[in-house]
C-alpha positions in Angstrom: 0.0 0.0 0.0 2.6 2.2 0.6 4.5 1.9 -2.7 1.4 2.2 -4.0 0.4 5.3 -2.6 4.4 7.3 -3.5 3.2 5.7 -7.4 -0.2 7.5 -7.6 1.7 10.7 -5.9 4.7 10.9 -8.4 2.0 10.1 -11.0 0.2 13.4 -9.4 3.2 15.4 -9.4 4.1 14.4 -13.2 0.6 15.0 -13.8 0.7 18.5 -12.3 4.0 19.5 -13.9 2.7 18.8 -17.3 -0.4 20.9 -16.8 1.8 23.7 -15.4 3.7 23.7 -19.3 6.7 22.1 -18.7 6.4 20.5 -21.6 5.8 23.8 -23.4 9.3 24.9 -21.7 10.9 21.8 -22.8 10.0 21.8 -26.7 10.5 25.5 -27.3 13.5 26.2 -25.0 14.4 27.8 -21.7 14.3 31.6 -23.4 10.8 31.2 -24.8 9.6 30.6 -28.6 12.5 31.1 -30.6 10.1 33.7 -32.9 10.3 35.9 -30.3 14.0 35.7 -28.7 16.1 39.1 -29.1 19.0 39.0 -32.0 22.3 38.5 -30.2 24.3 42.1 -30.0 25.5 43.2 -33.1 24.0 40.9 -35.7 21.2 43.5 -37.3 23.8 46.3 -37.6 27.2 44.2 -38.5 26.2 43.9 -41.7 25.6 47.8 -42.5 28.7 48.8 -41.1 30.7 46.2 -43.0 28.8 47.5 -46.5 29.8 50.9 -45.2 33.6 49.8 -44.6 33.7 48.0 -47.7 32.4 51.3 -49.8 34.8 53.2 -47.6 37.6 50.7 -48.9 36.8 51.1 -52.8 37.0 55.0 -52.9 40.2 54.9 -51.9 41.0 53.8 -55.4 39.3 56.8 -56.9 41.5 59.7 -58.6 39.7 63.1 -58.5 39.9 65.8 -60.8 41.6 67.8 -58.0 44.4 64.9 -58.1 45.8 66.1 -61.5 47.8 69.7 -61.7 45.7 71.8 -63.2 44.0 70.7 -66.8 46.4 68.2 -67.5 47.1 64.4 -67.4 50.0 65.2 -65.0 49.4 63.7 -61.5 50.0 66.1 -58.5 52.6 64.8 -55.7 50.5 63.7 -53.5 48.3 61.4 -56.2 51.6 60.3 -56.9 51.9 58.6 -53.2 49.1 57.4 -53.3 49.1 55.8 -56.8 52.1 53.8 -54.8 49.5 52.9 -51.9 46.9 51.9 -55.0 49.5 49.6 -56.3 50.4 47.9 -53.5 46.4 47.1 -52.4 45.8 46.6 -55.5 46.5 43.0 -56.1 44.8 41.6 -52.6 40.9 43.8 -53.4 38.4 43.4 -56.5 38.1 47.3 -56.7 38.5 49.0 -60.1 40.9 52.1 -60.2 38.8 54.9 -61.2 40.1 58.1 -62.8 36.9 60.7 -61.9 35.2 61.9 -65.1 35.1 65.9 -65.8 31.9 67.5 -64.8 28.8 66.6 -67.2 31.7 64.5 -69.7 33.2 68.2 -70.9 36.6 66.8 -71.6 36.2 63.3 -72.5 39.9 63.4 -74.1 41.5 65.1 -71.1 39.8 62.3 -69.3 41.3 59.3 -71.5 44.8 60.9 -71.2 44.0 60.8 -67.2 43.8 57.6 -67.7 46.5 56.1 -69.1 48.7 58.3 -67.0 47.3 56.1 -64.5 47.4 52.7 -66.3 51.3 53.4 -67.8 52.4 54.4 -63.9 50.6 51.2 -62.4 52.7 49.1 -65.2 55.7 50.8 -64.4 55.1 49.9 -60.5 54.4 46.0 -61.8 50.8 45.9 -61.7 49.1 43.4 -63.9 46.4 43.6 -65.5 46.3 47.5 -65.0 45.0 48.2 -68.4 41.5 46.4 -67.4 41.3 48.0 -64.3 41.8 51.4 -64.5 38.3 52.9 -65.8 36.9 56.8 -66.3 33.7 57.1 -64.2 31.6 59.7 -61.9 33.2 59.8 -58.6 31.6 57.3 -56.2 30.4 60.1 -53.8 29.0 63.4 -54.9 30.9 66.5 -54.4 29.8 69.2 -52.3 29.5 73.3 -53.1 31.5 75.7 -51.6 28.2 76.7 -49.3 28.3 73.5 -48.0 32.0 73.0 -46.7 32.3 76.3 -45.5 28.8 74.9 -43.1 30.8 72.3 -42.4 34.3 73.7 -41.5 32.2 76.3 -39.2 29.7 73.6 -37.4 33.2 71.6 -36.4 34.7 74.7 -35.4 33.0 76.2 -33.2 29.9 74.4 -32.1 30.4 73.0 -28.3 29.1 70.4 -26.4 25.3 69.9 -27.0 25.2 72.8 -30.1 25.9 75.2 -27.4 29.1 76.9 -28.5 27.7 79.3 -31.3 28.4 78.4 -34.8 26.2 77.0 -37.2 24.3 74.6 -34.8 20.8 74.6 -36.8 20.7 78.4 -36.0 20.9 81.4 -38.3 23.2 83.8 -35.9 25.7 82.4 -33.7 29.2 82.3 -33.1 31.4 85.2 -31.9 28.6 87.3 -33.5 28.9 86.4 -36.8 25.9 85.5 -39.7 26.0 82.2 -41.2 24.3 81.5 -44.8 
């Protein structure tokens, strides 16, 4: 009788367990339905940050207009360093090299010369294949007018903590008493 009556309360208790949803527990995991678990940190934005990186990475192999001395197909000094730093990366990413087209395709020639300035440097450095990978094309970003960078030099320059320094901080007056367009 007594092992009868520790069966039919074990056989309660199960009984009572299973009504409570610990089998619910069981089959869909100790954190709930997995429909409704939280992503783990990071995983929505790491993607958008590594598309941003990896655009980031390809302009570096862009040659602006401002990269050339004046009109011509000469490259300036500093394009000339980092032509060096293109050549070197070059080899290890799947990036074209792109030599910025004129504004609205004016000079088109100008443009092509550009270009194999670029191509006959990278072959003098030992670049393969640089003929195919040099191309003339927009920029990848768009440019901004002289309005704009001057709002930009002054908002880093003197706006404070919080937009309270004066400057251009979404204000029209500000800033050691100065106007702002």
């Amino acid at each position: 009788m007594r092992v009868m009556g520790r069966v039919w309360w074990m056989l309660g208790l199960l009984a009572v367990l299973w009504a409570g949803g610990c089998r619910s527990a069981r089959r869909e995991g100790a954190d709930g339905p997995p429909y409704d678990r939280p992503f783990p940190l990071g995983q929505v934005s790491d993607s958008f940050w590594e598309a941003q990186q990896t655009n980031a990475e390809g302009s570096d192999f862009v040659f602006y207009d401002h990269e050339f001395t004046d009109d011509t197909a000469e490259l300036a000094p500093a394009a000339k360093d980092k032509l060096m730093q293109v050549a070197l990366r070059l080899e290890h990413v799947p990036f074209p090299v792109i030599v910025e087209q004129s504004p609205d395709n004016r000079t088109p020639e100008l443009d092509q010369q550009r270009r194999r300035t670029v191509v006959e440097q990278l072959a003098r450095l030992g670049v393969e294949g640089a003929e195919a990978r040099v191309v003339v094309a927009p920029a990848l970003v768009r440019g901004i007018t002289a309005i704009e960078g001057e709002r930009a030099y002054y908002s880093t320059l003197y706006t404070g903590y919080g937009g309270y320094g004066g400057g251009y901080s979404g204000r029209r007056f500000g800033g050691y008493g100065g106007f702002y367009r």
